[in-house]
C-alpha positions as a printed NumPy array, in Angstrom:
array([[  0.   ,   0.   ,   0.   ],
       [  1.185,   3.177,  -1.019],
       [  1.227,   6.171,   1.819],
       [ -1.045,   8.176,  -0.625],
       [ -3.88 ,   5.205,  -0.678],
       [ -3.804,   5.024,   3.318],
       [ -7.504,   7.082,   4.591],
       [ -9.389,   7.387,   7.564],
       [-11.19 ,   3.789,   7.514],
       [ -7.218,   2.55 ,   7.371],
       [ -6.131,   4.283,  10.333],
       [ -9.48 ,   3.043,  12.398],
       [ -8.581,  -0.513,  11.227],
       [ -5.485,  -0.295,  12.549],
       [ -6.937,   1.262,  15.701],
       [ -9.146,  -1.374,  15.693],
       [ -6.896,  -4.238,  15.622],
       [ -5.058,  -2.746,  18.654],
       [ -7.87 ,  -2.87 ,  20.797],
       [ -9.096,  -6.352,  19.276],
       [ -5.705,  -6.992,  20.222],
       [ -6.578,  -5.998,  24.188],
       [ -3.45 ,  -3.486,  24.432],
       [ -3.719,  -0.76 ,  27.083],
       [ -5.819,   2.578,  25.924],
       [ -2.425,   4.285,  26.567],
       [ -0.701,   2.033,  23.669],
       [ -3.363,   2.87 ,  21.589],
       [ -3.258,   6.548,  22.263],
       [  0.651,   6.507,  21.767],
       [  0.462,   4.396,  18.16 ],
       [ -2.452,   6.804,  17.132],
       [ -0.042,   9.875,  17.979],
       [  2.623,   8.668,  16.366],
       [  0.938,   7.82 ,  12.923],
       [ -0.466,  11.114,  13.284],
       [  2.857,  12.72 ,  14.064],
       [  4.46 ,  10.808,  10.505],
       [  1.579,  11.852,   8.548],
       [  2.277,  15.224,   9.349],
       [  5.874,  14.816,   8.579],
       [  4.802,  13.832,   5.375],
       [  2.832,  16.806,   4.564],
       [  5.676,  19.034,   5.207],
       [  7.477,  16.352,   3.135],
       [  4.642,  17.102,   0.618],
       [  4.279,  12.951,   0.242],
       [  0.691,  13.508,   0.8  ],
       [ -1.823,  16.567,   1.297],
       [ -3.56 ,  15.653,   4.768],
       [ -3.27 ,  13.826,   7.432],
       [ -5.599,  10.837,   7.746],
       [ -5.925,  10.828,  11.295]])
C-alpha cells in the first residue's frame, strides 16, 4: 500500500486491531499519535496533502 492510498477507515482498522488486540488505551493513544505525528511529517514532506488521522 502506497502512503497516498492510506484514509481514515485505514487508520481506524489499525486502531481497531489494537484494541481487538486488548493493548492498554495508553498504547493505543501513543500508536495513534505517532501515525499522526508521521503523517504530518509527510505533509511538510509534501508525500501527501492531509493527514488521515
Amino acid at each position: 500500500m502506497k502512503i497516498y492510498e492510506i484514509d481514515t477507515y485505514v487508520v481506524q482498522k489499525v486502531i481497531n486491531k489494537l484494541i481487538d488486540g486488548d493493548y492498554s488505551l495508553n498504547v493505543i493513544k501513543k500508536n495513534k499519535h505517532l501515525i499522526a505525528q508521521f503523517f504530518d511529517y509527510a505533509i511538510n514532506n509534501k508525500w501527501v496533502t492531509e493527514n488521515p488521522t
